[in-house]
C-alpha positions as CSV (number, residue, x, y, z in Angstrom):
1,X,2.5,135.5,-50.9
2,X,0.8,135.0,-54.1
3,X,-2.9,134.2,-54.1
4,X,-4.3,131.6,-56.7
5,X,-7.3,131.6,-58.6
6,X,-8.1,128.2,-59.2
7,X,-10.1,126.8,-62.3
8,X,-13.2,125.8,-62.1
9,X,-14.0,121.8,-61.7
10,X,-17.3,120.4,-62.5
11,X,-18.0,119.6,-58.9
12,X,-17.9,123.3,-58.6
13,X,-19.6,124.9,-62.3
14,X,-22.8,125.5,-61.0
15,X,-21.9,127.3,-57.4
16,X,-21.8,131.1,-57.7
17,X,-19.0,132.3,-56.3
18,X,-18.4,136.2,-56.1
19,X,-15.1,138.1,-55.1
20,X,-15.6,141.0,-52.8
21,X,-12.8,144.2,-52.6
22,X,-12.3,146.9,-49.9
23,X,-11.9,150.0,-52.6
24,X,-9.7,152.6,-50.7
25,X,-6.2,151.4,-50.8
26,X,-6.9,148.2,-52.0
27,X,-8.1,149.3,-55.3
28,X,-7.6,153.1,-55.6
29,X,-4.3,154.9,-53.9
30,X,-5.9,156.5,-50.6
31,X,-8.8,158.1,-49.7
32,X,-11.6,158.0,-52.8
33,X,-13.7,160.3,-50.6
34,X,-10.9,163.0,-49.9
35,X,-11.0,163.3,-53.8
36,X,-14.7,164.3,-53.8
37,X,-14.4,166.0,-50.6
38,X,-11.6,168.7,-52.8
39,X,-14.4,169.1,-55.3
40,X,-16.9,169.4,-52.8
41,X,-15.1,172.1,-51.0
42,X,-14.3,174.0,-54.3
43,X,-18.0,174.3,-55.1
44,X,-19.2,176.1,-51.8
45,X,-20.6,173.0,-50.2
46,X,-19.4,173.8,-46.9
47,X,-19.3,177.1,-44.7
48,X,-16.4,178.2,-42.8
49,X,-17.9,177.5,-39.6
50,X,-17.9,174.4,-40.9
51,X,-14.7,173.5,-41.5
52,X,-13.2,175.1,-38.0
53,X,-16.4,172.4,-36.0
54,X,-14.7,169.7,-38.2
55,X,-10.9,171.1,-37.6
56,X,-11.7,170.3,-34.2
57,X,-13.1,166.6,-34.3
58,X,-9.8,166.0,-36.3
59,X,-7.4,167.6,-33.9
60,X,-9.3,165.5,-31.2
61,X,-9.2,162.1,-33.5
62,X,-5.3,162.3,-34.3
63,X,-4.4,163.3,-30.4
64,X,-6.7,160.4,-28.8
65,X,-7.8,157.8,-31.6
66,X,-10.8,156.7,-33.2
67,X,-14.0,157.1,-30.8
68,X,-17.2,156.0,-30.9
69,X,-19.1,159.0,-29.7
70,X,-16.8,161.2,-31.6
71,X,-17.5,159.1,-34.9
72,X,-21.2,159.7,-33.6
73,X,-20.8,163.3,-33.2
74,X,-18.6,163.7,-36.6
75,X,-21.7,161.4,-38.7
76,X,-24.5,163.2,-37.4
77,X,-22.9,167.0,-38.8
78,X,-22.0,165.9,-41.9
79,X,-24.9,164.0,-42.9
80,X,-26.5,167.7,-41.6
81,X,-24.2,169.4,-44.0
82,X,-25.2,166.9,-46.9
83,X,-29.1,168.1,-46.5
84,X,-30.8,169.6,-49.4
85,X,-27.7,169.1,-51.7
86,X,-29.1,167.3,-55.0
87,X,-27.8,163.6,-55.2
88,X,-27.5,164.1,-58.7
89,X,-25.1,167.0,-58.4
90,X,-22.9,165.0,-56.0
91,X,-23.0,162.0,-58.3
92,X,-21.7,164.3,-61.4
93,X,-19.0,165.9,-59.2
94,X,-18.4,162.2,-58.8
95,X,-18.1,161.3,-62.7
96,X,-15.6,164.1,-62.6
97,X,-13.5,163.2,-59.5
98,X,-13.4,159.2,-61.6
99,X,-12.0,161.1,-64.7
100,X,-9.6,163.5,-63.5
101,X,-8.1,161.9,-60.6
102,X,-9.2,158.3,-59.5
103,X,-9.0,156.7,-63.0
104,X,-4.8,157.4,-62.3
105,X,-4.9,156.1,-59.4
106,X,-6.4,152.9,-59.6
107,X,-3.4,150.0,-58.3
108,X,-2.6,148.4,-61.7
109,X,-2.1,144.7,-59.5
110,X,-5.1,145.1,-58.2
111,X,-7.1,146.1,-61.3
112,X,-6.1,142.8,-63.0
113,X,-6.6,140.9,-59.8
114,X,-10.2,142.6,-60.4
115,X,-10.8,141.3,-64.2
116,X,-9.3,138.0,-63.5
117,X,-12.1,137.0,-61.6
118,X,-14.2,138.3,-64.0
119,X,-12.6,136.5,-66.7
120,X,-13.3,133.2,-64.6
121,X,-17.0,134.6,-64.6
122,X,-17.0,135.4,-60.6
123,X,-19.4,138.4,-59.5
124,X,-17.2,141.0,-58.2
125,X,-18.4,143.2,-55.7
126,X,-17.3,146.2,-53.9
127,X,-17.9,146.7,-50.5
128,X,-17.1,150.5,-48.9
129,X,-18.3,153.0,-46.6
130,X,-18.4,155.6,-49.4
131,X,-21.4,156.7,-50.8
132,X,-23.6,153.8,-52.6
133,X,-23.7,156.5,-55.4
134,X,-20.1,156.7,-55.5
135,X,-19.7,152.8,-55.0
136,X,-21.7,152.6,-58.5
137,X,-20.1,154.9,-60.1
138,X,-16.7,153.2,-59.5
139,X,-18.2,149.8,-59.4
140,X,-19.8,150.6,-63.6
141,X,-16.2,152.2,-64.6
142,X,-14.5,149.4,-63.7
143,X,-17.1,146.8,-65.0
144,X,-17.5,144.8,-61.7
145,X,-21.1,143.8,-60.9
146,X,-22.1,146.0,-58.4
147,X,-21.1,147.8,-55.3
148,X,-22.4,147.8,-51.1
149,X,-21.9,151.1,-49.8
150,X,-23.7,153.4,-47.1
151,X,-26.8,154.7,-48.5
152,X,-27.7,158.5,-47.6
153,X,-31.6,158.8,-47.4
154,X,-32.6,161.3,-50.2
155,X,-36.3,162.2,-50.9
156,X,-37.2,163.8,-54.3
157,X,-33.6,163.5,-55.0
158,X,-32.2,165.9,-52.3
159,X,-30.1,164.4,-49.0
160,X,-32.2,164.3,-46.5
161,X,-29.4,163.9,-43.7
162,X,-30.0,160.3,-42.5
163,X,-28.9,157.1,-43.2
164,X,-30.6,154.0,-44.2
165,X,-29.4,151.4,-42.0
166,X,-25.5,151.2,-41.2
167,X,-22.5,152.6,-42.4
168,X,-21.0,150.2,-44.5
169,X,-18.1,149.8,-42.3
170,X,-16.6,146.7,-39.9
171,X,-19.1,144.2,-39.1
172,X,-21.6,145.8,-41.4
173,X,-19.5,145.0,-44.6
174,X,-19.5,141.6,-43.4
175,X,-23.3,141.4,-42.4
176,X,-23.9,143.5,-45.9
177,X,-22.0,140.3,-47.8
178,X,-24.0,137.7,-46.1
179,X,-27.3,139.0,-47.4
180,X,-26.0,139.7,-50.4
181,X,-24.6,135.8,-50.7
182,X,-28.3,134.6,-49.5
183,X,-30.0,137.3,-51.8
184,X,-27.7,136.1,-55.1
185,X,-26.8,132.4,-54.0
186,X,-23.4,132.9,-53.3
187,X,-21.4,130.3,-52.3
188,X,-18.7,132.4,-49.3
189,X,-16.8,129.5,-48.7
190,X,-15.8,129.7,-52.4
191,X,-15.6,133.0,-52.4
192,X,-12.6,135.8,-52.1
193,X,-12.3,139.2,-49.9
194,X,-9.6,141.6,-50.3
195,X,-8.7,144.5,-47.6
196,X,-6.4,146.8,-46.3
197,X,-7.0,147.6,-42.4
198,X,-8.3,145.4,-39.4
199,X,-11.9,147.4,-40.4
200,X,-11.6,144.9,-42.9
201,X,-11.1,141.5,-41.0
202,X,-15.1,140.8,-40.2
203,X,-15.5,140.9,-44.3
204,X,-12.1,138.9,-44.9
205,X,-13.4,136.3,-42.2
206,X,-16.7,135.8,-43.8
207,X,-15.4,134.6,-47.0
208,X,-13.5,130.8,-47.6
209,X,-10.1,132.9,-49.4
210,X,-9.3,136.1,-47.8
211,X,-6.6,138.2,-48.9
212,X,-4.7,141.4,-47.3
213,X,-3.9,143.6,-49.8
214,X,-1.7,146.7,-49.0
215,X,-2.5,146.0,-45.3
216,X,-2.0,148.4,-42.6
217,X,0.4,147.0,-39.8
218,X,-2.4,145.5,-38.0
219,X,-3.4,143.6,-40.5
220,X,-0.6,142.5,-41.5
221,X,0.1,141.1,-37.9
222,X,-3.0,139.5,-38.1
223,X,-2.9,138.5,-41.3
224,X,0.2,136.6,-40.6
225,X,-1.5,135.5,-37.6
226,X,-3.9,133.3,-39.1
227,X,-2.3,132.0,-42.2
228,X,-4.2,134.7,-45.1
229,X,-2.2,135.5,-48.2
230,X,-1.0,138.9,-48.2
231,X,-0.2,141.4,-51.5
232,X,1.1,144.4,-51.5
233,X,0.8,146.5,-55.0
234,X,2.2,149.6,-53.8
235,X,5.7,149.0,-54.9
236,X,8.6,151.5,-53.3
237,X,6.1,155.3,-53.3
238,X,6.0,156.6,-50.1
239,X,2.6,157.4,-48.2
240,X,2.3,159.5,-46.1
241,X,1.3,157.3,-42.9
242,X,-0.8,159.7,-41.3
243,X,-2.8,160.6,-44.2
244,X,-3.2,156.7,-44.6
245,X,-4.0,156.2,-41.0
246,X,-6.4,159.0,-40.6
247,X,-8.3,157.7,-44.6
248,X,-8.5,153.8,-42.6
249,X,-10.1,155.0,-40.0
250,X,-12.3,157.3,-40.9
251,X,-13.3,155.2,-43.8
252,X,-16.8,154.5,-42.2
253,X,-17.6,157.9,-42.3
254,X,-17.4,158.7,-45.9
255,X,-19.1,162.3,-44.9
256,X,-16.7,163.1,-42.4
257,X,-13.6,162.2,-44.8
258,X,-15.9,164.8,-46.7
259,X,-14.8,167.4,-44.7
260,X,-12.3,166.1,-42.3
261,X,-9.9,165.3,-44.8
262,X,-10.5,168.8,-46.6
263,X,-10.0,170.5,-43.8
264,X,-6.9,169.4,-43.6
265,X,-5.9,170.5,-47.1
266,X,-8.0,174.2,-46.2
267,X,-5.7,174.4,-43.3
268,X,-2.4,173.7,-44.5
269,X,-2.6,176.3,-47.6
270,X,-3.3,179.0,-44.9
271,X,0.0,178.2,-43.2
């Protein structure tokens, strides 16, 4: 079902309105974070020891499911992993993650979907649990106006290992939008949200035009459910389902799709 962006009246020139997209696989082909995690990995960011502790939370995640005390477990290590490491140096290995590898693999329906709404002079906003540093990056190459993501503490530009506030993940995308509305003077029942997985439904609900775009099967049921228009840009390629399930739900832990989905990789070219 095609979704329509509707010109702007006079009754409704003066309300901001802002359109707010999921970024892995609704913008960019899987995981944006496995991307960096490969570059990470290549440049001696993590020890073996490591990757065999986070070989193990991933065995446990894909034979029981997503848990909260794993997810717990998983966040707390990698954000301990992260410590020390220069923001800046992460944030270049970024630039060059954009350039050679996200940049082809951005979904060309949902890139114009993107500058359409720019063209009718919405704020566009990306909401995801990856780094906020990452967000920006993405969010200034594709010329949207800014990005929510999870912010790691850093103090005299080194990772400190904590978070400030939530991971930007579930409700906290939607609670993230709503201050973001009140902040800016966004209208949200003018607004749009695009998303790909049930994480997505509390920032799809907030919003008066939700979309599903490439939705996982869950929401797509629900989607269907409750009447929301639903795109899918990923044509006939096939995905591998597990490395799409595993990239969902992990998504609000971008430093455990760090490693998690590295180890993966690390494990499979030992076989």
């Amino acid at each position: 079902m095609a979704i329509q962006l509707m010109v702007m009246t006079s009754s409704t020139a003066n309300t901001r309105r802002a359109a707010f997209f999921d970024v892995d696989n609704t913008i960019i082909r899987g995981a944006s974070s496995f991307h960096l995690a490969r570059a990470l990995v290549n440049r001696g960011f993590f020890r073996k020891r490591d990757l065999f502790r986070f070989a193990v939370h991933q065995a446990r995640y894909l034979t029981f499911g997503e848990n909260k005390r794993q997810i717990a477990e998983i966040r707390s290590e990698a954000l301990d992993i992260m410590r020390g490491h220069l923001v800046a140096e992460v944030v270049a290995i970024g630039e060059e993650v954009y350039d050679e590898v996200l940049s082809l693999r951005i979904f060309p329906g949902a890139l114009r979907l993107v500058n359409r709404h720019l063209e009718r002079g919405d704020e566009v906003w990306l909401v995801s649990a990856t780094p906020i540093e990452i967000g920006d990056l993405i969010a200034r190459r594709l010329g949207t106006t800014g990005a929510l993501g999870t912010i790691a503490e850093h103090e005299d530009g080194k990772y400190t290992g904590r978070l400030v506030g939530d991971m930007m993940h579930g409700e906290a995308k939607a609670r993230g939008v709503q201050r973001l509305a009140k902040e800016r003077g966004i209208d949200l029942a003018e607004s749009y949200a695009y998303g790909d997985s049930m994480n997505d439904s509390p920032l799809l609900s907030t919003v008066g035009h939700p979309c599903a775009i490439n939705p996982d099967r869950r929401l797509r049921q629900h989607a269907k459910k409750v009447g929301w228009p639903i795109r899918d840009f990923r044509g006939s390629r096939v995905f591998n389902r597990r490395n799409v399930r595993t990239a969902s739900a992990a998504g609000a832990l971008w430093a455990a799709i760090i490693t998690i989905r590295s180890v993966l990789r690390h494990l499979r070219g030992r076989r």
